[in-house]
C-alpha positions as a Markdown table, in Angstrom:
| # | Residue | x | y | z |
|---|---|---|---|---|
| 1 | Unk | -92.7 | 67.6 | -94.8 |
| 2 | Unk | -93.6 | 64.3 | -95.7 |
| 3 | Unk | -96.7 | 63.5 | -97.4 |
| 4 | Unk | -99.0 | 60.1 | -96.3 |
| 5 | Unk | -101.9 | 58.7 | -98.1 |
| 6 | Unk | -104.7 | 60.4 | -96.1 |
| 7 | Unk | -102.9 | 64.0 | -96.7 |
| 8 | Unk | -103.6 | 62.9 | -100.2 |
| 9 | Unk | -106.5 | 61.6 | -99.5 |
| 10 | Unk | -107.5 | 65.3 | -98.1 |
| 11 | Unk | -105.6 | 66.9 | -100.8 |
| 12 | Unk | -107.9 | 65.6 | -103.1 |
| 13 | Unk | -111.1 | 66.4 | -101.5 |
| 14 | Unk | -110.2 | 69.9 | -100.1 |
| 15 | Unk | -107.3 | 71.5 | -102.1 |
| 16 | Unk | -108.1 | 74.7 | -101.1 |
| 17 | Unk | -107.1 | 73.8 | -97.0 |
| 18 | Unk | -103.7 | 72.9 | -98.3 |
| 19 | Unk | -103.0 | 74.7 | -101.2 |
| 20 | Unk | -104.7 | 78.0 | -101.3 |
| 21 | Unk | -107.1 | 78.9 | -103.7 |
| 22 | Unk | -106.0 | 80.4 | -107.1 |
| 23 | Unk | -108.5 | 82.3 | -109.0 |
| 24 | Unk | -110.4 | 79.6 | -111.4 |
| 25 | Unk | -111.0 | 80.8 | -114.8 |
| 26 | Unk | -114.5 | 79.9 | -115.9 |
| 27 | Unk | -113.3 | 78.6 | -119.6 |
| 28 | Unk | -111.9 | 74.5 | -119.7 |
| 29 | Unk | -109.4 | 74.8 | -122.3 |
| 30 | Unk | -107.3 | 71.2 | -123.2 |
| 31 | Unk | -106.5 | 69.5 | -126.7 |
| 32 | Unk | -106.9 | 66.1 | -127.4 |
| 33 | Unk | -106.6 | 63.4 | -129.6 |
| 34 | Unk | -108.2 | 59.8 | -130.1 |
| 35 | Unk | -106.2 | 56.8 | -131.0 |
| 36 | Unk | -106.9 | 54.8 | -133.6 |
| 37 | Unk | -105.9 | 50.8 | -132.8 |
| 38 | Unk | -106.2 | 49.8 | -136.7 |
| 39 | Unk | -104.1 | 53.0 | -137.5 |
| 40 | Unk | -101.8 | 52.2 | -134.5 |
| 41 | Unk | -101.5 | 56.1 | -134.0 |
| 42 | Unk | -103.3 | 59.5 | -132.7 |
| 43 | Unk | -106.2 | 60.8 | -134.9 |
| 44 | Unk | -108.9 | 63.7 | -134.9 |
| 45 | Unk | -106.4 | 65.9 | -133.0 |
| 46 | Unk | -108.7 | 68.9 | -131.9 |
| 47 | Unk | -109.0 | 71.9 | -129.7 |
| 48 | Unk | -112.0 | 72.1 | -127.0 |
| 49 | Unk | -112.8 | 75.5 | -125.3 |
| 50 | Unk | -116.2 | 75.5 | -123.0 |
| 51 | Unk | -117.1 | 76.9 | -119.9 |
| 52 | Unk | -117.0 | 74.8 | -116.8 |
| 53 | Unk | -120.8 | 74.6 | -116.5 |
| 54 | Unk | -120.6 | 72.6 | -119.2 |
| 55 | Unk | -118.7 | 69.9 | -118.0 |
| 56 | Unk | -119.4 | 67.0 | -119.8 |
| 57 | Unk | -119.5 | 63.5 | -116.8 |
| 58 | Unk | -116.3 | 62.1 | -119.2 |
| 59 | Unk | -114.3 | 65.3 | -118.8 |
| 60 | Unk | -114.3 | 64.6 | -114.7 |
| 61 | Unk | -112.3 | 62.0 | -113.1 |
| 62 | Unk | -114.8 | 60.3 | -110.8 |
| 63 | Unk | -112.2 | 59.2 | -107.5 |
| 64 | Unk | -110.5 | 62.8 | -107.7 |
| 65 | Unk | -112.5 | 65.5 | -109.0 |
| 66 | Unk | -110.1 | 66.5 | -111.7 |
| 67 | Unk | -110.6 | 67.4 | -114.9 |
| 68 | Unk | -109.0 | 67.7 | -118.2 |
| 69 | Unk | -109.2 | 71.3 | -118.0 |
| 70 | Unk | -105.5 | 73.0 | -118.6 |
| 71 | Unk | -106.6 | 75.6 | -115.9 |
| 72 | Unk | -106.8 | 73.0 | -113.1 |
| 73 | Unk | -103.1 | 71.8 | -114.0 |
| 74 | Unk | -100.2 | 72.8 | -112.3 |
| 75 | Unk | -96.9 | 73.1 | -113.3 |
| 76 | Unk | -94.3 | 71.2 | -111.1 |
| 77 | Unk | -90.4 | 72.7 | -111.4 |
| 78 | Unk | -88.0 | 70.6 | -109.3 |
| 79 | Unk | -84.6 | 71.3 | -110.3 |
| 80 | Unk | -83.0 | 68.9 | -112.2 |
| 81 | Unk | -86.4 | 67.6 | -113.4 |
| 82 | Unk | -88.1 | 69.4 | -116.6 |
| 83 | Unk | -91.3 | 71.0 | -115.9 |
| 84 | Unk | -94.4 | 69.1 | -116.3 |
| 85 | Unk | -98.1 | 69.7 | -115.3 |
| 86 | Unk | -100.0 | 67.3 | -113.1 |
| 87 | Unk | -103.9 | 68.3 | -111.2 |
| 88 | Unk | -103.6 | 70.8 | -108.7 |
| 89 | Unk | -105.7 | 68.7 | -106.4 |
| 90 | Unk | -102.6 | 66.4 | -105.7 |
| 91 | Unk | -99.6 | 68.6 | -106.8 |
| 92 | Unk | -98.3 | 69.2 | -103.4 |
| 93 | Unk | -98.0 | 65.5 | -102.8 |
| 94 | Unk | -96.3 | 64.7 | -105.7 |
| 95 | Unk | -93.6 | 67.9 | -105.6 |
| 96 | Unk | -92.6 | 66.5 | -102.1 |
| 97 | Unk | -92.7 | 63.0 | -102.9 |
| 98 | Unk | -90.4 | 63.6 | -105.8 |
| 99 | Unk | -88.1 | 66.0 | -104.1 |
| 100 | Unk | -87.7 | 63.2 | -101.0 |
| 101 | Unk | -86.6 | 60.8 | -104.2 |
| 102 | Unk | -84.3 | 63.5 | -105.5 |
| 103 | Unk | -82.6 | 64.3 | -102.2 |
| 104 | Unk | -81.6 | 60.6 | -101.8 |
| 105 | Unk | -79.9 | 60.4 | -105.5 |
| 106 | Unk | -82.3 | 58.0 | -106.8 |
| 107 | Unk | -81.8 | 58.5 | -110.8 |
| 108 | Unk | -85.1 | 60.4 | -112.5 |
| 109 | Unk | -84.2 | 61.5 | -116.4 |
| 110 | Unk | -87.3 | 62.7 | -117.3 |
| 111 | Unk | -91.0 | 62.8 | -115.9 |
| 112 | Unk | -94.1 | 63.5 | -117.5 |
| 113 | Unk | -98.1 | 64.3 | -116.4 |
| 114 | Unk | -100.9 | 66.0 | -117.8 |
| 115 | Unk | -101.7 | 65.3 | -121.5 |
| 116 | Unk | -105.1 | 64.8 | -122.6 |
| 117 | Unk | -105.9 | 61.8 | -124.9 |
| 118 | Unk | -108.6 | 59.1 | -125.6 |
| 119 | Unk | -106.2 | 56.2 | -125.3 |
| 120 | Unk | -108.7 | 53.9 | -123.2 |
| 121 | Unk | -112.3 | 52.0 | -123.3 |
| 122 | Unk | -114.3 | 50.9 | -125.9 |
| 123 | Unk | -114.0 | 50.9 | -130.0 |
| 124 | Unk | -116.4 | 53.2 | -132.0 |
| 125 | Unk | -117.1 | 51.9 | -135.3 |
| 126 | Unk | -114.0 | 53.8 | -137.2 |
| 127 | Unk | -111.3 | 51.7 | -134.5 |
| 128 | Unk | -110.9 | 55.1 | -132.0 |
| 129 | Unk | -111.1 | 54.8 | -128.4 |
| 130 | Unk | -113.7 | 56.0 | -126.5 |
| 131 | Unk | -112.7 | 56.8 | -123.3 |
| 132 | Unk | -110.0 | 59.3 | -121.7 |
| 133 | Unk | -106.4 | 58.0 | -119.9 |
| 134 | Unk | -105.9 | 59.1 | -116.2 |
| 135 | Unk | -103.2 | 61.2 | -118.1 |
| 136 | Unk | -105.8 | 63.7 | -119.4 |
| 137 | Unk | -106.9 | 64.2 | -115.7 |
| 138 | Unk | -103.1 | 65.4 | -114.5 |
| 139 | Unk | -103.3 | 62.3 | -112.0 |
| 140 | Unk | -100.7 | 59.7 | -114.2 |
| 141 | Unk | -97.2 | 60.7 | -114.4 |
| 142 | Unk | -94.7 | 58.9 | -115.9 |
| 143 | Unk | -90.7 | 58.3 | -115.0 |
| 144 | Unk | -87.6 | 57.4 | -117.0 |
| 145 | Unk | -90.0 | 56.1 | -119.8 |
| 146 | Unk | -86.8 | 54.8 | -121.8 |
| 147 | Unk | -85.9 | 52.1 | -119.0 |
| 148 | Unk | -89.5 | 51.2 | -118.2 |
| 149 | Unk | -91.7 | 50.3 | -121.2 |
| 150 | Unk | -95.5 | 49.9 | -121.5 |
| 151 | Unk | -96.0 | 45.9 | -122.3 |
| 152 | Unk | -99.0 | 44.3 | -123.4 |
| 153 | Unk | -100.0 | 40.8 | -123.5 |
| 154 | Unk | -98.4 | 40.5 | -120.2 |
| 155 | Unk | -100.6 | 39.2 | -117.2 |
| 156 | Unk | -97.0 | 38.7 | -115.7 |
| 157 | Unk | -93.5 | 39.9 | -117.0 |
| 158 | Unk | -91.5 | 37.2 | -119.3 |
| 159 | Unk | -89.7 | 37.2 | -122.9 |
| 160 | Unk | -93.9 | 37.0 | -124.4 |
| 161 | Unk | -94.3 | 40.2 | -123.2 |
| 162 | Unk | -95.0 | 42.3 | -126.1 |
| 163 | Unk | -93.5 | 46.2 | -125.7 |
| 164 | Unk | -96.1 | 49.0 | -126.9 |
| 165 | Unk | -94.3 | 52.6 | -126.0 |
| 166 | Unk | -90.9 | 53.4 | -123.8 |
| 167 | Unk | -87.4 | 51.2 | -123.4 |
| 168 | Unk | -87.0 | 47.8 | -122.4 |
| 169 | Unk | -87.7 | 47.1 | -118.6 |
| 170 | Unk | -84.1 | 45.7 | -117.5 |
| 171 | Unk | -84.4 | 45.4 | -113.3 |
| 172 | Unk | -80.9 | 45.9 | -113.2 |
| 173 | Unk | -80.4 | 48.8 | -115.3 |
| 174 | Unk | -80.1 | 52.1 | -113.6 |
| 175 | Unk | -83.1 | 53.9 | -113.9 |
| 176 | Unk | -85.3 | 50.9 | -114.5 |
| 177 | Unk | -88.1 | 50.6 | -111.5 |
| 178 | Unk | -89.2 | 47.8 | -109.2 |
| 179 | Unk | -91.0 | 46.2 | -106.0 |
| 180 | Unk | -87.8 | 47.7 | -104.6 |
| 181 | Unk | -86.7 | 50.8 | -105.5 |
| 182 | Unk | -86.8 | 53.7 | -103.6 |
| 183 | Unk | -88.7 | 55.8 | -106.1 |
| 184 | Unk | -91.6 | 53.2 | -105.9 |
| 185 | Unk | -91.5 | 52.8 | -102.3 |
| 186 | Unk | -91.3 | 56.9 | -101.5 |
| 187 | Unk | -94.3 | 57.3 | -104.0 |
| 188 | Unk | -96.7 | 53.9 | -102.8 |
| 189 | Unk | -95.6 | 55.4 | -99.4 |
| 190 | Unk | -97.1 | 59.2 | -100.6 |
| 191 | Unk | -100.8 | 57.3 | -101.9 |
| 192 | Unk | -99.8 | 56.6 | -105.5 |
| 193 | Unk | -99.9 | 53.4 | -107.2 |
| 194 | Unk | -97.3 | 51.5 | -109.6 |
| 195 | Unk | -98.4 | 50.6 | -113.3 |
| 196 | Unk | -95.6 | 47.5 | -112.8 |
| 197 | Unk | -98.2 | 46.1 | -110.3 |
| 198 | Unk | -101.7 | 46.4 | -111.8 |
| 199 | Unk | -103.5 | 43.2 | -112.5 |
| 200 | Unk | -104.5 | 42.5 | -116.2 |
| 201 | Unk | -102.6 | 42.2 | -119.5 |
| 202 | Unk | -100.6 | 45.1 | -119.4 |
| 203 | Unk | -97.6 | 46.1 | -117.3 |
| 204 | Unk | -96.5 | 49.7 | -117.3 |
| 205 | Unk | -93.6 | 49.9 | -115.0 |
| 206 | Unk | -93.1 | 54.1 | -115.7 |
| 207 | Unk | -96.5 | 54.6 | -115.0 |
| 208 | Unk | -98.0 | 56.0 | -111.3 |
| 209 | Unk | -101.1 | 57.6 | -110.3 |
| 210 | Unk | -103.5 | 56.5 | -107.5 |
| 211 | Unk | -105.6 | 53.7 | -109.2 |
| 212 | Unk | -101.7 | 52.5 | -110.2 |
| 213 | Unk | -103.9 | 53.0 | -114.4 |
């Protein structure tokens, strides 16, 4: 079955009519990090364990409902892929959305969802961010990171771009993502957005989730 943008649309707002409901534990469990842009890397790596009534507003994505919680992640196993965890709100879109792509020998060398991180919003006074990626929800995924880097300065794609994390984005390499490949085109078609689109000074042509951040 084929998944359109209002099953995900309804996927997100009642997982339970699709999906079935699997016993919730009442304790959020996740680990996380900040990152530091003086230090250029991840600091104050730490473990957080609270019940869900005490949900802090950060810990929630608002469009979605999901959280950073590791209990409402759910581990996706396609074979060839390697596991990886993404929100069960929107994991049965994305398993047949990347099974379509598999089943039509588009290349996929690795894939990855859920991590939580601050990587995102506003400096505090020691240079960490503030504010957590759409990763730490389980809604980002990213695929074939080594042919389709993270740029920065880079409102639209030239030789000024300036690489942050993955590969070089060659079009014609295999692997490498665009307007027209199949992978982009199965997964815009399932409700998720492309990081090679988004408006702004970054390009992240890996990257998809449904804000495309």
């Amino acid at each position: 079955m084929k998944y359109s943008p209002l099953i995900l649309i309804i996927a997100i707002l009642f997982p339970t009519l699709l999906f079935g409901e699997e016993g919730k534990e009442d304790t959020c469990t996740y680990r996380t990090y900040k990152w530091n842009v003086n230090l250029k890397k991840a600091v104050e790596y730490r473990t957080v364990r609270h019940s869900y009534s005490e949900l802090r507003e950060d810990e929630i994505d608002n469009a979605t409902g999901c959280t950073v919680c590791e209990e409402d992640q759910k581990w996706i196993d396609i074979y060839p892929l390697d596991q990886f965890r993404i929100c069960n709100k929107i994991a049965g879109p994305v398993r047949e959305a990347l099974s379509e792509i598999i089943r039509t020998g588009e290349p996929i060398y690795d894939i990855a969802g859920y991590r939580v991180g601050m990587t995102r919003g506003e400096i505090d006074k020691d240079g960490n961010r503030t504010q957590f990626s759409n990763h730490s929800f389980g809604i980002a995924f990213d695929i074939n990171s080594e042919q389709n880097g993270l740029y920065d300065h880079c409102v639209e794609f030239g030789p000024h771009c300036r690489l942050m994390r993955g590969g070089h984005w060659i079009p014609e390499k295999p692997g490498s993502l665009t307007l027209d490949s199949v992978t982009v085109n199965i997964l815009k078609s399932a409700g998720f957005s492309w990081g090679g689109e988004i408006k702004g000074k970054q390009k992240d042509f890996m990257h998809f989730s449904p804000s495309g951040y």
